[in-house]
C-alpha positions in Angstrom: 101.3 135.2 111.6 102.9 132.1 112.0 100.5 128.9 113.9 102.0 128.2 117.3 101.7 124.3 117.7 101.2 122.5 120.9 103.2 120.1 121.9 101.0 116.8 122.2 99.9 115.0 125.2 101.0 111.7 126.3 99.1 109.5 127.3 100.2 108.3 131.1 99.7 104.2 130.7 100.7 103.0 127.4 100.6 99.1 127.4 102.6 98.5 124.0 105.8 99.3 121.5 106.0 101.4 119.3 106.5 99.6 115.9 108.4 101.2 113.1 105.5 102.2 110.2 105.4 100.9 106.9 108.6 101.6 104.1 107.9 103.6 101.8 108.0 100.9 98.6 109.5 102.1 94.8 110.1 98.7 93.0 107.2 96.9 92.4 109.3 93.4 93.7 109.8 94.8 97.0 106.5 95.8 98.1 104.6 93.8 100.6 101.4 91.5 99.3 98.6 92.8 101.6 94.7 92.0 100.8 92.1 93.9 101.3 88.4 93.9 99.8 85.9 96.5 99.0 82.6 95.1 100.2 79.3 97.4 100.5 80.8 100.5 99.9 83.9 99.6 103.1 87.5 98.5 102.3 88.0 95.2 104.7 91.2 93.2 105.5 89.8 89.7 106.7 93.4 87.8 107.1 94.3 87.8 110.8 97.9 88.2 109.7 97.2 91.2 107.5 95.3 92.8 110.4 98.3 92.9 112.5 100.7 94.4 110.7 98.4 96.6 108.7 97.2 98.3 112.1 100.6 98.3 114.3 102.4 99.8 111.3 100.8 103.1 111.2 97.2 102.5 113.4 95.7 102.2 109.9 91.7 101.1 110.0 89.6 100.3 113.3 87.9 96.7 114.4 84.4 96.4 112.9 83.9 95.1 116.3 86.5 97.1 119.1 86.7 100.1 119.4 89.9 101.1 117.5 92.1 98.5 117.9 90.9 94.8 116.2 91.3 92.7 119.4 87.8 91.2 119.8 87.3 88.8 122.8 84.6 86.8 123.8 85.4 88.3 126.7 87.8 90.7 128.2 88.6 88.8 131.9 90.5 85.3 131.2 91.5 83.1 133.9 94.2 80.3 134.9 91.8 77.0 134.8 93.6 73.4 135.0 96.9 74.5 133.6 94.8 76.5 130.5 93.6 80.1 130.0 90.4 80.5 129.6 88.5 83.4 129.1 85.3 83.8 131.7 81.8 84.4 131.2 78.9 85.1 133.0 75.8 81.9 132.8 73.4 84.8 131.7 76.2 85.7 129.0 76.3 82.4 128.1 72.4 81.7 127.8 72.4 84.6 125.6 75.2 83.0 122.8 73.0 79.8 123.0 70.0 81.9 121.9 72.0 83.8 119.0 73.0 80.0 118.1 69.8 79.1 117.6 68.3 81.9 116.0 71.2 81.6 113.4 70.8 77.9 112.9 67.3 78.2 112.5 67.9 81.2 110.0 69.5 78.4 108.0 66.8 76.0 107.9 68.0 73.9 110.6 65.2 71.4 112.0 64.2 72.5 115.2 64.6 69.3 116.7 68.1 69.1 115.9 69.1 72.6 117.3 67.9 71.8 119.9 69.8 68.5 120.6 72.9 70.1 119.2 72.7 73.1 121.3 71.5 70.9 124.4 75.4 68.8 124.2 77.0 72.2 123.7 76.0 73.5 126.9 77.5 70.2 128.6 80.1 70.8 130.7 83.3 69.6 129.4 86.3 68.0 131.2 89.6 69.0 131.5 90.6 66.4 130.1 88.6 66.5 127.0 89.5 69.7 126.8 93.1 69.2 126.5 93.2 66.3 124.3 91.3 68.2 121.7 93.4 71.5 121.6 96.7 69.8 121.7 95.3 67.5 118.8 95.8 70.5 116.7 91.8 71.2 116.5 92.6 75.1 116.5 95.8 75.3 114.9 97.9 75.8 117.5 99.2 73.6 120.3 98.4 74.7 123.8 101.3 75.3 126.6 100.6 74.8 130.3 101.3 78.3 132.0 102.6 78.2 135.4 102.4 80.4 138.4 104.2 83.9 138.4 105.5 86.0 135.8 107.0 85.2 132.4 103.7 84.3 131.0 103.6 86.6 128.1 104.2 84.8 124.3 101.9 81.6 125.4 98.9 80.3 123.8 95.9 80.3 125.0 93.2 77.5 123.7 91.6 80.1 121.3 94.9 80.6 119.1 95.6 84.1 121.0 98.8 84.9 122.1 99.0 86.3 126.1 100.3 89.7 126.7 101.3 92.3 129.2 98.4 93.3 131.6 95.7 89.9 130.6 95.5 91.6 127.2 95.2 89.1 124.4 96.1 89.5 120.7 94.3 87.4 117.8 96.9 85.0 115.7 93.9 83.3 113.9 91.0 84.3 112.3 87.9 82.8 114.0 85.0 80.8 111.7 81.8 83.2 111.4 80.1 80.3 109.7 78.4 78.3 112.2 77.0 74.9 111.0 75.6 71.9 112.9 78.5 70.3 111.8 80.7 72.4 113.4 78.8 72.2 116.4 79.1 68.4 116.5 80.6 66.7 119.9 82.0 64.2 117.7 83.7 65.4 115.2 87.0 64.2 115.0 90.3 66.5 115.7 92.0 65.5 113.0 89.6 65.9 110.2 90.2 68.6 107.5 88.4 71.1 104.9 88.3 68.2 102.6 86.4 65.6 104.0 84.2 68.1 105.0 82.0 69.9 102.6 80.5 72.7 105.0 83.7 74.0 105.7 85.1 76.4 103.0 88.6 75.0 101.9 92.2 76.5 103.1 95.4 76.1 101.3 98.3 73.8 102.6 99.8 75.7 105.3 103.4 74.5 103.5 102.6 76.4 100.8 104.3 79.6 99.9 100.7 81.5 99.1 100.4 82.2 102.7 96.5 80.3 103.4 94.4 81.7 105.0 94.2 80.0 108.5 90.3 78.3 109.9 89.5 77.3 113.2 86.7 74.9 112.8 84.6 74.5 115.3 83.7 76.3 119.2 86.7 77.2 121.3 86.0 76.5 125.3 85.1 79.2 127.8 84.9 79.1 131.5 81.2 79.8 132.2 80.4 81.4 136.4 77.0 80.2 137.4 75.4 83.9 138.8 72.7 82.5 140.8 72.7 82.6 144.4 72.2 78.9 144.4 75.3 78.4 142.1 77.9 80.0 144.4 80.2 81.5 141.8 80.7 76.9 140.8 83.0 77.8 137.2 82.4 75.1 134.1 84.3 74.4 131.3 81.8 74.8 128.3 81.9 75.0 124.8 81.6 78.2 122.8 78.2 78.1 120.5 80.2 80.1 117.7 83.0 82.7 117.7 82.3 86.2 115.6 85.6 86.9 113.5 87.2 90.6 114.1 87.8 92.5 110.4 90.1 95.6 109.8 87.8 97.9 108.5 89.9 100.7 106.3 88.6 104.2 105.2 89.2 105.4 101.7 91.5 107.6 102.0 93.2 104.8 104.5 92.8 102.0 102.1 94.1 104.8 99.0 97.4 105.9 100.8 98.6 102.0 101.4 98.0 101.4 97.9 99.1 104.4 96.1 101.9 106.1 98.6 103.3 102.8 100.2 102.5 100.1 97.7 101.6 97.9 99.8 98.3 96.7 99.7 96.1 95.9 97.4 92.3 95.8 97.4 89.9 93.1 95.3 86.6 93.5 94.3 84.7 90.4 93.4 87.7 88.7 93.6 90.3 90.3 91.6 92.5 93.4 92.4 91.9 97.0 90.9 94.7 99.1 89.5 95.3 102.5 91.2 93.2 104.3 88.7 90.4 102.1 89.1 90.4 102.4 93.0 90.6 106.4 92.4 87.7 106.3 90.5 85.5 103.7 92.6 86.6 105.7 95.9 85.6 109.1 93.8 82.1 107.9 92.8 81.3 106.6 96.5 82.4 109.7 98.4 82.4 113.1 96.0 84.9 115.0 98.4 87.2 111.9 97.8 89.7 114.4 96.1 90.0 117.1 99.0 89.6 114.4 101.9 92.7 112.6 100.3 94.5 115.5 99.6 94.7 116.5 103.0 94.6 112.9 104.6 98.5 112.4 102.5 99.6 115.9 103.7 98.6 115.2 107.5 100.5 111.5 107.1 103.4 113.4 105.6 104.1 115.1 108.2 104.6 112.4 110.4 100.5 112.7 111.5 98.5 110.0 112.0 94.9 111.0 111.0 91.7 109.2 112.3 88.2 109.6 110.3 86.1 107.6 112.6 86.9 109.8 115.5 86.2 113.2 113.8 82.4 112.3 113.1 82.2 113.0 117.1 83.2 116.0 117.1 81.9 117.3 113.8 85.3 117.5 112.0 86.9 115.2 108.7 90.0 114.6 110.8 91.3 114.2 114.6 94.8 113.9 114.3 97.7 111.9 116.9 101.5 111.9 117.0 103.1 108.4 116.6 99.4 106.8 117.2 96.9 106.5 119.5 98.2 104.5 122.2 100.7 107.0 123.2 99.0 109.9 122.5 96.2 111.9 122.7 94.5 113.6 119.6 95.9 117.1 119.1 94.0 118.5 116.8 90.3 118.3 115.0 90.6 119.2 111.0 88.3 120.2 109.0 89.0 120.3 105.6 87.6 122.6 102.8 88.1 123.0 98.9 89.0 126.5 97.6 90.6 128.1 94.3 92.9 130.1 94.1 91.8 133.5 95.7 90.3 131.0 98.6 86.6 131.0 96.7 84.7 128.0 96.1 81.7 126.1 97.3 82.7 124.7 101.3 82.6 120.9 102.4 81.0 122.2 105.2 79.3 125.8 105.0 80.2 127.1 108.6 78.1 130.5 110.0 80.0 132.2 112.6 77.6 130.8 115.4 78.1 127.3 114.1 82.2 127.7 113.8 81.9 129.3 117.5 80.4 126.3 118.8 83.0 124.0 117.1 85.4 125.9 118.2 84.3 125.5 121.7 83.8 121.8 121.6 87.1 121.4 120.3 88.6 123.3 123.2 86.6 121.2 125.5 88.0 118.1 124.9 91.6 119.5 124.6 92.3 119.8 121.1 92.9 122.7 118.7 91.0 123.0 115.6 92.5 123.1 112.3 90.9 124.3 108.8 92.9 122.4 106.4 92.5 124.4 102.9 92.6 122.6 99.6 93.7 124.6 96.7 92.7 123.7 93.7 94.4 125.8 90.3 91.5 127.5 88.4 92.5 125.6 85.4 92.1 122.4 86.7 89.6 120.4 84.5 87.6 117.5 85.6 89.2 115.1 83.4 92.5 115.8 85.4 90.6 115.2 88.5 89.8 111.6 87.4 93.4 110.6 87.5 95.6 110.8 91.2 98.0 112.6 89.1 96.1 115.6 89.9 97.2 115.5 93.9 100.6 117.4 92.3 98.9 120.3 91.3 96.7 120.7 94.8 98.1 123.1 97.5 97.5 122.3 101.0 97.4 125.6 103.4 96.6 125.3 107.1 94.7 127.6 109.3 94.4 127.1 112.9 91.5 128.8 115.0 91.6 129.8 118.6 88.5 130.7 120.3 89.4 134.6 122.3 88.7 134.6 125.8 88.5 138.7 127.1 89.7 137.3 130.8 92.5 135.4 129.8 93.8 138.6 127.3 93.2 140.7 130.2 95.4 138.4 132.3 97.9 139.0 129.7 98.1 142.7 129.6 98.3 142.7 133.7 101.4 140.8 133.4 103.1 143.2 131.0 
């Protein structure tokens, strides 16, 4: 019998475009130089402009720190402050960076003495002014436009090198310094001083080059700080940020395999130089056994046109939730679960399933509007383990798709009345 599929749902307020997803890439000259790095067992992509088009061209990875999309903020409400946006922060927010700041300096052997002065003219306010003079001095890479009242505020920069967009939403267009040093919480440093005359601050490449650098914003950005005691009536400061945490791409394996082997066009380092395709296979095969099957049906699900999700699975006790086009515009349609078999459909399960436990996924899966899907991986009997240490095996596999609906004796006697 032949699977009757759903149309998917969309979701009612979608907030961007749709971008096209990455070309599929043949010739090795044409294929796009994107960087990633296998650290502690994760596949990370750390340059901001890598980010962006690795995860709007096909929803690839999730923000180690968002929830899908990487668009950390210091703070998700930003305000119109002497010309500047600015984002806004609580005092008790505030306090609580300060305290983070000082644990980390003092984690670094920082005198006590001088975090405390250090962190004492942080928490100054700061003037307008000041402000202004030090952002449009190039400090953070980018220059900072005045924003007027009414629409057409979209495109402009805010003082923390993020582009404005529809609805207050903000997008990062430079990676943020994680290091934080005394030096770079120094009121007088000057604006205008580089990587080189400073040794605490890890060198960057001429921008003019043609290696595309990766960018550093030395230094706190500014944040408009709202005093929450009754006796500070809501009074709004202009302070200095005590450090800003820098938002990764973090990629799954079979993510991080299928822009490297299908699309060519990434590549991923490990202790600073790149691994060939085999290499990756291998090192992805030793951290995860199922690498194989998980792959195998990760490629099928992005081949037809899928876009499959592993983080959101583990919620609902599946390998896969899968959305059309991405998801921004749609919800999930289905929950896969994906299991190795031979060829008569024996073999030892990914996940051993008793009729009571695939009841009960079945039923979680109906009550958060998705089908489930048991996506069988067929391996030949005469498929050896040497083969399978080589992605040349993925030809031979067979990909066979099951999906299970969970009978309901009121609704199939609804049926039959209506016949």
């Amino acid at each position: 019998m032949q699977a009757e599929f759903r149309a998917p749902r969309r979701r009612i307020r979608v907030q961007e475009e749709y971008e096209a997803p990455f070309p599929l890439s043949r010739s090795p000259e044409d294929r796009t130089d994107l960087q990633a790095e296998l650290i502690n067992q994760h596949v990370l992509v750390c340059h901001p402009s890598h980010i962006q088009r690795i995860h709007s061209q096909g929803y690839f990875g999730k923000g180690i720190l968002s929830r899908t999309r990487p668009d950390h903020s210091i703070s998700d409400q930003w305000e119109q402050h002497g010309g500047l946006f600015l984002p806004v922060i609580p005092q008790s927010r505030y306090e609580e960076l300060l305290r983070w700041a000082r644990a980390a300096l003092s984690a670094q052997g920082v005198d006590d003495e001088a975090v405390t002065q250090t962190l004492l003219r942080l928490s100054q306010p700061v003037e307008m002014e000041d402000v202004r003079r030090e952002v449009e001095g190039g400090e953070n890479g980018q220059k900072v436009e005045e924003v007027g009242e009414g629409p057409g505020l979209e495109g402009r920069i805010c003082p923390h090198g993020k582009r404005l967009r529809r609805g207050s939403e903000v997008e990062t267009e430079a990676k943020r310094s994680c290091r934080l040093d005394v030096e770079d919480l120094n009121l007088d440093h000057s604006s205008d001083q580089d990587s080189d005359s400073n040794p605490d601050i890890d060198p960057v490449s001429d921008t003019s080059s043609d290696s595309d650098p990766e960018p550093l914003v030395p230094g706190p950005g500014f944040v408009l700080v709202v005093c929450d005691s009754e006796d500070g009536g809501g009074v709004r400061e202009v302070r200095r940020t005590p450090f800003a945490l820098s938002e990764y791409l973090q990629l799954g394996l079979e993510e991080a395999f299928f822009l490297v082997y299908s699309l060519g066009c990434l590549s991923v380092y490990l202790h600073q130089e790149p691994l060939s395709v085999i290499q990756l296979w291998r090192k992805f095969r030793s951290l995860c056994p199922d690498f194989v099957s998980l792959y195998a049906a990760y490629h099928h699900c992005r081949s037809r046109g899928w876009v499959p999700k592993g983080g959101g699975g583990a919620k609902y006790g599946v390998d896969f939730i899968l959305y059309r086009k991405g998801p921004p515009f749609y919800h999930a349609s289905y929950s896969v679960v994906v299991e190795r078999v031979d060829d008569v459909f024996r073999g030892s399960a990914l996940r051993p399933f008793s009729w009571r436990s695939l009841a009960a996924l079945s039923r979680i899966t109906a009550n958060v509007s998705k089908e489930l899907m048991l996506c069988y991986i067929i391996y030949p009997a005469d498929l050896s383990e040497a083969e399978l240490d080589s992605p040349e095996c993925l030809s031979r596999l067979k990909v066979q798709e099951v999906i299970v609906s969970r009978w309901v004796s009121s609704r199939e006697r609804a049926e039959q009345d209506d016949l």
